[in-house]
N, C-alpha and C positions, 0 to 999 in steps of 0.2 A: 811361457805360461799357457798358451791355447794349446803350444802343441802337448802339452802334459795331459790339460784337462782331456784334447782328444785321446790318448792315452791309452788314460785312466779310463773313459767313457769305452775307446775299444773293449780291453780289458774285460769290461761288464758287464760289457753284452755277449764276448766271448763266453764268460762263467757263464750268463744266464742262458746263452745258447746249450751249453755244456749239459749245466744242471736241467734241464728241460729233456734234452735226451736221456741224459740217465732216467727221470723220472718217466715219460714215457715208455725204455726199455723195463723198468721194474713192472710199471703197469700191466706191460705186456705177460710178463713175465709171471705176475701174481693169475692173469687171467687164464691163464694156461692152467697153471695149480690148480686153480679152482675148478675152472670146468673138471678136470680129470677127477680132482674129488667130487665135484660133484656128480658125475656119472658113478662112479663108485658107489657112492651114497645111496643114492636111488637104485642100483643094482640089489644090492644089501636090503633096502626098504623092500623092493619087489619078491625078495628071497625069501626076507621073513613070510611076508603076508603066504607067501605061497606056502611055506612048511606047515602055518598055522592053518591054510584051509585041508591040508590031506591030513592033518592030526586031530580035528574037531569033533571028533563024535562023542565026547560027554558035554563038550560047553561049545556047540554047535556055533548059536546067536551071538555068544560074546565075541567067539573067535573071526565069524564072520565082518562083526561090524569093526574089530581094531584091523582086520587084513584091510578092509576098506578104507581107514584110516590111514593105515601104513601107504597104501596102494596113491592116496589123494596126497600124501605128504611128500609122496616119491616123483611125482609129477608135478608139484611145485616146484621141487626143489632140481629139478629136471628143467625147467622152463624156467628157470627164474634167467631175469633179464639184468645180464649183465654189461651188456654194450650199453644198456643207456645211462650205467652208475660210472663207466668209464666216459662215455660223452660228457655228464655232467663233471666228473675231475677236471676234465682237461679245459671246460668252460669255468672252471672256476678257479685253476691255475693259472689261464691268460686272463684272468678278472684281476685277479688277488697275488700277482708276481710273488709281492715282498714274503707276503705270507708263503707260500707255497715255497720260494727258499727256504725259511727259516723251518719249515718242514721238512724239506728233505733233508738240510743239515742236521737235525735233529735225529733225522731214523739213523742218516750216516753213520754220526757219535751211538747211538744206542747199538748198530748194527758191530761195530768197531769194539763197544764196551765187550758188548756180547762175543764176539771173536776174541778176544784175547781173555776173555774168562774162560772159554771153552779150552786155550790150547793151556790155557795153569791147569787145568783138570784131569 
């Protein structure tokens, strides 16, 4: 009986070793995507604003202050801080186990749905 329950207890902590890396490599994986978009992003935003200031000479002020816009959205979105939204996951992953399983089982199943809709299509 003990040695089942140890096990079963291996087992569990095996899965949760398991699912914990996968969850981390997706992490990793999502953060990548993101920055690359977001550099892109901000590329694009700095492009606009720049077209719009050598094009302005009938709506000079307006074109001016939305490049300015453009320009302060682009450097948000340039800086925006994503190591501390991945810090916080992963504190709230080793807080909230159960939960954080049942999350990435979740995307799994959805990721899974999503793949086999795509290969019927």
């Amino acid at each position: 009986m003990a040695t089942t329950l140890n096990n079963v207890a291996e087992t569990a902590l095996d899965f949760s070793r398991d699912v914990l890396d996968t969850v981390t490599e997706f992490g990793r994986t999502a953060g990548k995507k993101i920055g690359s978009a977001r550099e892109q992003t901000g590329d694009a935003l700095h492009s606009a604003a720049s077209s719009m200031r050598r094009n302005s000479s009938k709506i000079d002020g307006l074109a001016r202050n939305a490049a300015k816009r453009l320009d302060a959205t682009a450097h948000f979105v340039e800086h925006a801080d994503l190591k501390g939204l991945r810090t916080g996951a992963r504190k709230f992953g080793h807080n909230h186990l159960t939960l954080s399983l049942l999350v990435a089982a979740a995307a799994g199943f959805l990721a899974g749905v999503s793949i086999c809709r795509g290969s019927r299509a």
